[in-house]
KEDREN-819722 format. One line per field, with one value per residue: residue number from 1; x, y, z of N, C-alpha, C in turn. Coordinates in pm, 1 decimal. Atoms other than C-alpha are relative to their C-alpha. Last residue first. Layout:
N
nr	(NUM, ...)
nX	(X, ...)
nY	(Y, ...)
nZ	(Z, ...)
caX	(X, ...)
caY	(Y, ...)
caZ	(Z, ...)
cX	(X, ...)
cY	(Y, ...)
cZ	(Z, ...)
//
This chain:
134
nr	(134, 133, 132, 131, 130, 129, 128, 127, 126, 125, 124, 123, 122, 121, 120, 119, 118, 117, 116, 115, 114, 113, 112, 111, 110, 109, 108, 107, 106, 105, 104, 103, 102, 101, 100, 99, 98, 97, 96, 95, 94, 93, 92, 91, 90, 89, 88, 87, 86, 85, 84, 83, 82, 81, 80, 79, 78, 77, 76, 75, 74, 73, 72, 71, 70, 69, 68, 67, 66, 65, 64, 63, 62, 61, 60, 59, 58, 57, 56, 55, 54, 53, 52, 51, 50, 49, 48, 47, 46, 45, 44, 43, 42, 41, 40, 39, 38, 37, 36, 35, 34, 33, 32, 31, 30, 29, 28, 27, 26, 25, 24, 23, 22, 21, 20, 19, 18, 17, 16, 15, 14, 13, 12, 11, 10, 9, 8, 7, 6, 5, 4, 3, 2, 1)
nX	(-109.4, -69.2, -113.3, 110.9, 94.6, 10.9, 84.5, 1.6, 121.4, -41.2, -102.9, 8.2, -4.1, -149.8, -23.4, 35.1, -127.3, -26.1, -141.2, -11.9, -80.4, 98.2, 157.6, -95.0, -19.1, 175.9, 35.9, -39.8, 31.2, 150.7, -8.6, -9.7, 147.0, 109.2, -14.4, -142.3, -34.6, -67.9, -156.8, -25.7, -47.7, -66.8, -89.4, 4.8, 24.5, -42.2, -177.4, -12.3, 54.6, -147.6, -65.7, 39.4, -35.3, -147.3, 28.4, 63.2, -97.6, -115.3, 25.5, 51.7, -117.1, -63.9, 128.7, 0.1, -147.4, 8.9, 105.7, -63.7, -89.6, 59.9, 50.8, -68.6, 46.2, 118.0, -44.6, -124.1, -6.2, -156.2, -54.8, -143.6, -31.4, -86.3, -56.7, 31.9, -12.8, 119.4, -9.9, 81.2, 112.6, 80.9, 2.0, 146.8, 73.4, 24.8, 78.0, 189.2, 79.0, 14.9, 131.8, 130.6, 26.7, 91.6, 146.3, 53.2, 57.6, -125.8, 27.9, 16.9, -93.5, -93.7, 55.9, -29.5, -149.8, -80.0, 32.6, -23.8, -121.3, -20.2, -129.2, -102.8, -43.6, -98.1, -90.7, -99.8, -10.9, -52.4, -133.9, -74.7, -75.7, 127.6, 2.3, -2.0, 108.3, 23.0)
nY	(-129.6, -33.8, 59.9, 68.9, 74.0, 155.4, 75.0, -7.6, 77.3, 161.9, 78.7, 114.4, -58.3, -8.6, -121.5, -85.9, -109.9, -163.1, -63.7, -112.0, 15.9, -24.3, 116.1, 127.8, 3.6, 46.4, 109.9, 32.1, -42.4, 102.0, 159.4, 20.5, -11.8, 132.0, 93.2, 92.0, 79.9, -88.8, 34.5, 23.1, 136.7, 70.2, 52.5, 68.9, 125.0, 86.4, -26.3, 97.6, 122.6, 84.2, 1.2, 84.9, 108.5, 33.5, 57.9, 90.3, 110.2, 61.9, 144.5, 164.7, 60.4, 73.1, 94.5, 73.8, 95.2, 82.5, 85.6, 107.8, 51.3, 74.0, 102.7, 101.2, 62.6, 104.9, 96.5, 76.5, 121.4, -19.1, -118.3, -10.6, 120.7, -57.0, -144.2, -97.4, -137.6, -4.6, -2.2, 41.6, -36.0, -179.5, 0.8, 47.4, -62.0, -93.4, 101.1, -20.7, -185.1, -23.1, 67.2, -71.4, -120.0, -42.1, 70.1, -102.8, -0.7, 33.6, 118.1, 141.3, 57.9, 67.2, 125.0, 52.7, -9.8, 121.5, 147.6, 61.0, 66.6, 146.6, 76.2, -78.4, 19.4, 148.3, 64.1, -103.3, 4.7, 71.3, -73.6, -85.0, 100.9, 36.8, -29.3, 143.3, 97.4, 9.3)
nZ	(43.8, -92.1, -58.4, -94.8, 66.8, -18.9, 78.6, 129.8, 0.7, -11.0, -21.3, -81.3, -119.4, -50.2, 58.6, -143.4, 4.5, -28.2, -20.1, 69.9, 118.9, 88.5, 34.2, 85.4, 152.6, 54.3, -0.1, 109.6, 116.9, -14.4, 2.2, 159.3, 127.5, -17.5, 106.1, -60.3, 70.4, 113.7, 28.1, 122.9, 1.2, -141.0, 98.3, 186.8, -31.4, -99.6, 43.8, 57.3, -108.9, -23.5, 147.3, 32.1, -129.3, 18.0, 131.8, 17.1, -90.2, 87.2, 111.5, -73.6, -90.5, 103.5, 50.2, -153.9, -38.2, 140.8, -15.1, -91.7, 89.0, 81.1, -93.7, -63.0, 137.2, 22.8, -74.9, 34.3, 139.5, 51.0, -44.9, -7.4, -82.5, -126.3, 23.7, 34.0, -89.7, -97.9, -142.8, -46.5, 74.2, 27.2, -121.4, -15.8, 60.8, -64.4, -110.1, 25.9, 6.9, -153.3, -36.0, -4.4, -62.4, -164.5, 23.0, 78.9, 126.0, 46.7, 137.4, -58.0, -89.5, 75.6, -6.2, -147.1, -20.4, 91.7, -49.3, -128.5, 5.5, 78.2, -121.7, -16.4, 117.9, 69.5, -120.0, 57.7, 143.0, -45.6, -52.4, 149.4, 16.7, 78.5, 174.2, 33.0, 19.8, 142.1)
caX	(1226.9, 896.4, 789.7, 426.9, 725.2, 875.9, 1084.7, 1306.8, 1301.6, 1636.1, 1524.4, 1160.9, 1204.5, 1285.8, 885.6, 803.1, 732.9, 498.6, 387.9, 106.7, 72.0, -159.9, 67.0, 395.1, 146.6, 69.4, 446.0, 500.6, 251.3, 363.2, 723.4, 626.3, 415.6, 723.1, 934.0, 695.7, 398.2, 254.0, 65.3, -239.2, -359.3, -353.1, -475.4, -850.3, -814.0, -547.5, -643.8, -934.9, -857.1, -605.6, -910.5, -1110.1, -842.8, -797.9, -1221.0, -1181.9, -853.1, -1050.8, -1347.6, -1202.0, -989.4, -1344.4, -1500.8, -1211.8, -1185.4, -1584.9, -1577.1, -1273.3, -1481.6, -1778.7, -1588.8, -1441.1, -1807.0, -1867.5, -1504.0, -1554.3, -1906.0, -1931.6, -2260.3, -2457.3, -2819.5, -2935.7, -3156.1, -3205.9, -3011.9, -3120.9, -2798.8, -2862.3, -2616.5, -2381.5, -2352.0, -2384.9, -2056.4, -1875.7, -1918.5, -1831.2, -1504.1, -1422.8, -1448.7, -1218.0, -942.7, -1034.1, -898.2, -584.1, -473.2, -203.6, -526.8, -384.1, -256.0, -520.5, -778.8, -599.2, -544.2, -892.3, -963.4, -794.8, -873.7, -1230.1, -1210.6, -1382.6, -1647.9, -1721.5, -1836.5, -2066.9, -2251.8, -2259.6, -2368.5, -2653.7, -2724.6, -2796.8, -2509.6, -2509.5, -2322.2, -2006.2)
caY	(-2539.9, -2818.5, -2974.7, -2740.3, -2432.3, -2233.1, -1944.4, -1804.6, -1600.3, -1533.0, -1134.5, -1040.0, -745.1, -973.6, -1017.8, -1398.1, -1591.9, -1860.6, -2176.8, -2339.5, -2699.0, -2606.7, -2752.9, -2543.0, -2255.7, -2359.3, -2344.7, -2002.9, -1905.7, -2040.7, -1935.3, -1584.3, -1585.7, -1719.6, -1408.9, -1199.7, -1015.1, -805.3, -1090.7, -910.7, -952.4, -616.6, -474.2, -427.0, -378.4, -121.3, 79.3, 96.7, 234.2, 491.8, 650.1, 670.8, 855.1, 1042.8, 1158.2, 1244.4, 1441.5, 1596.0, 1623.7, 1811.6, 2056.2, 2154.6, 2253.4, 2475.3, 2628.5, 2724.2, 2823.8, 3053.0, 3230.9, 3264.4, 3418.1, 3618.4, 3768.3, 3826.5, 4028.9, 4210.4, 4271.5, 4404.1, 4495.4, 4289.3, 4242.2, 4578.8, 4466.7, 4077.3, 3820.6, 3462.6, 3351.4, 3268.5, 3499.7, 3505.6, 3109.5, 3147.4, 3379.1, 3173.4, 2819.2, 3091.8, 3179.1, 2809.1, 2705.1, 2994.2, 2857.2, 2539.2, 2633.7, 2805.3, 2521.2, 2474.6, 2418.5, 2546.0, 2889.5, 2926.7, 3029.1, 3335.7, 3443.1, 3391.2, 3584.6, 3868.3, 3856.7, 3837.1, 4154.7, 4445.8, 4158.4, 4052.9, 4419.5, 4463.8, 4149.0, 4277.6, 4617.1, 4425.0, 4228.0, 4578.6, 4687.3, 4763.3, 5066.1, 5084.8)
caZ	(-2276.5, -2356.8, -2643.8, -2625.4, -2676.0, -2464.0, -2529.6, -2250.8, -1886.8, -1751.4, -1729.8, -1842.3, -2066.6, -2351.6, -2385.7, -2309.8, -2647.0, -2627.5, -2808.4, -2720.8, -2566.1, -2299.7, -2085.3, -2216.1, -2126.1, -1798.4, -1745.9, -1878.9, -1614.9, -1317.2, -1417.7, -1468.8, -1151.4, -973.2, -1121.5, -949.7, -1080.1, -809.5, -597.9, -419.2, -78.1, 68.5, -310.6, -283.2, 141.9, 146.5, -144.1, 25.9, 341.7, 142.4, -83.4, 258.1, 415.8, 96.9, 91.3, 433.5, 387.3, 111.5, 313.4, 595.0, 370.5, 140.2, 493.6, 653.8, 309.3, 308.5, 684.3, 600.4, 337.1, 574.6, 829.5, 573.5, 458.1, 803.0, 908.5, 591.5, 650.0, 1039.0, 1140.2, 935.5, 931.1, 826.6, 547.1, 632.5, 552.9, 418.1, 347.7, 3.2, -162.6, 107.2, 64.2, -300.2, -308.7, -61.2, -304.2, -571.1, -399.0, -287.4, -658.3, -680.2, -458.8, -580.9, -941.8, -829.9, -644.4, -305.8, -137.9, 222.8, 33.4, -237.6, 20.9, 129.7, -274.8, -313.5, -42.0, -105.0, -449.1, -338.0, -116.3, -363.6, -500.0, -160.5, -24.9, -327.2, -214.2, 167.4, 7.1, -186.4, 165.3, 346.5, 569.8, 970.6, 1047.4, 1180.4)
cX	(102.2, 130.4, 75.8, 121.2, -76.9, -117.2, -17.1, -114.8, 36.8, -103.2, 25.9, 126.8, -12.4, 17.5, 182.3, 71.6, 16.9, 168.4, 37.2, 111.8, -29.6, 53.6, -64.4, -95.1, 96.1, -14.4, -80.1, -19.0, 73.7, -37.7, -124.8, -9.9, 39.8, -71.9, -55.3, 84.4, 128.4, 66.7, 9.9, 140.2, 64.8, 29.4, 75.5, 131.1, -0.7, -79.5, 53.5, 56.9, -20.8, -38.2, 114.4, 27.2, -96.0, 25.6, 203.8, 0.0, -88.4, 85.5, 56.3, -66.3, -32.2, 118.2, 80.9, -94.1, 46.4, 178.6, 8.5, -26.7, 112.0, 97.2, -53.7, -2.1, 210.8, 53.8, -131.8, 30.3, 71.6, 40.3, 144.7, 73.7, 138.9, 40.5, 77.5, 57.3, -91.7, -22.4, -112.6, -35.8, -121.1, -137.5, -39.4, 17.0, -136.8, -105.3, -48.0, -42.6, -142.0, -89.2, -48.9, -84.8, -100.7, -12.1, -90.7, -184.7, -68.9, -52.6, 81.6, -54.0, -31.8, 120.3, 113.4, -35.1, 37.5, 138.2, -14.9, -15.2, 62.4, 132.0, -11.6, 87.4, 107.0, 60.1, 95.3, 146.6, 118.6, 86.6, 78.9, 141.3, 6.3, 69.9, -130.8, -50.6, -44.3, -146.7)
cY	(-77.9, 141.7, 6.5, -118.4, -127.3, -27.6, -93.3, -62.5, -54.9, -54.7, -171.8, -47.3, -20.7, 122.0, -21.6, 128.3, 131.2, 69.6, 118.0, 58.8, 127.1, -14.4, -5.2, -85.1, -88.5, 24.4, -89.1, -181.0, -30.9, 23.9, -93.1, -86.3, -64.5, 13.2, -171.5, -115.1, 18.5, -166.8, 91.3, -44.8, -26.7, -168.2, -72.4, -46.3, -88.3, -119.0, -144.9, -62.8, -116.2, -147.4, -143.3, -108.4, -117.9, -98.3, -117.9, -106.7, -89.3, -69.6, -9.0, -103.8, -139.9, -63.4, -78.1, -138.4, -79.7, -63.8, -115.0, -123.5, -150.2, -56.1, -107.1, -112.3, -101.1, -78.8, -125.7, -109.7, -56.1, -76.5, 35.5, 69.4, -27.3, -125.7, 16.6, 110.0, 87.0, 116.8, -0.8, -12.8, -56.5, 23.9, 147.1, 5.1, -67.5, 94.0, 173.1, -62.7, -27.5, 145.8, 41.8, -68.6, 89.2, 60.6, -15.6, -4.6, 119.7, -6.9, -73.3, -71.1, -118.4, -54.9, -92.6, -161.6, -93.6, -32.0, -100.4, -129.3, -28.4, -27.3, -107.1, -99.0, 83.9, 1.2, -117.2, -15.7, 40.6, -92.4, -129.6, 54.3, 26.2, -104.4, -83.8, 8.9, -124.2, -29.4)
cZ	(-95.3, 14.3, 113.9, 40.2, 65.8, -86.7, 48.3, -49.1, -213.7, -76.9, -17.9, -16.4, 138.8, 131.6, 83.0, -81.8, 122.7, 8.3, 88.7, 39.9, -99.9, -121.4, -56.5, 7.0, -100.5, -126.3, -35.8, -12.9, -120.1, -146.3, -4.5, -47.4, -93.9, -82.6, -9.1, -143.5, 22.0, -102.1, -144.1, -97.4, -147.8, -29.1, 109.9, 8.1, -172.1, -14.0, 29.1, -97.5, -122.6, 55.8, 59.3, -129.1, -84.7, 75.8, -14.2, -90.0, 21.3, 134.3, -53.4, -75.4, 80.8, 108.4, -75.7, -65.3, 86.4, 13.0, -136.9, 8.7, 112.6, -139.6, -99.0, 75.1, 43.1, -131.5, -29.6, 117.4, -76.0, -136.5, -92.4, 54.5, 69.9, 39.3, 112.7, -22.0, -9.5, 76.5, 55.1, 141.8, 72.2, -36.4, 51.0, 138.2, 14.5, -26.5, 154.7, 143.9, -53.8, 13.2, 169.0, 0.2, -58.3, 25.2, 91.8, -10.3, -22.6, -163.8, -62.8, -137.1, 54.8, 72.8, -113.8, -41.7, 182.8, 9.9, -63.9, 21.7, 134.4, -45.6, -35.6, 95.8, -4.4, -79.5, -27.6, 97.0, -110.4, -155.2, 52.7, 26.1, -167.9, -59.4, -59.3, -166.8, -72.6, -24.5)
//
């Protein structure tokens, strides 16, 4: 085959982009990425740097270079997820969900502070306390 000029490599992308939008949408599982992936390919091409004849083969190149881009995005989103889950882990590893202790601590300090309160009826057992006490 001969080797293509980087106008024909260009022209080349824009006849096999659903292709390869369509390939790149499978591991995304998104529409949207799969063409952020297609421009991200498209500048990549574009700025390659090729000369005239550079290319022998320009569907198996300009794939290579689509792949590359989906192979890429994939390892920093599991990056980005791992680092999502690490801290996750250390912000909330010590954290008391609100228990019915809490409630208690808390309705308590509010009979001390002598102010009335009213717990929401979506709190089981829990009743009115005033600064008199339950």
């Amino acid at each position: 085959m001969d080797r293509l000029s980087l106008g024909k490599l260009i022209s080349a992308f824009a006849k096999m982009r659903p292709r390869l939008q369509a390939v790149a949408k499978a591991p995304t599982g998104c529409s949207a990425t799969a063409e952020d992936l297609m421009q991200d390919t498209w500048l990549k091409l574009e700025n390659a740097g090729l000369e005239d004849n550079a290319i022998r083969n320009p569907a198996g190149f300009i794939t290579r270079v689509a792949q590359h881009a989906v192979t890429s995005h994939l390892r920093n989103q599991r990056r980005r997820n791992e680092i999502d889950d690490e801290l996750t882990d250390i912000l909330w590893e010590n954290c008391d969900l609100v228990s019915p202790e809490r409630v208690l601590i808390g309705l308590d300090r509010c009979g001390l502070l002598g102010c009335d309160f009213r717990p929401p009826a979506s709190i089981p057992g829990c009743r009115a306390m005033s600064a008199s006490g339950p």
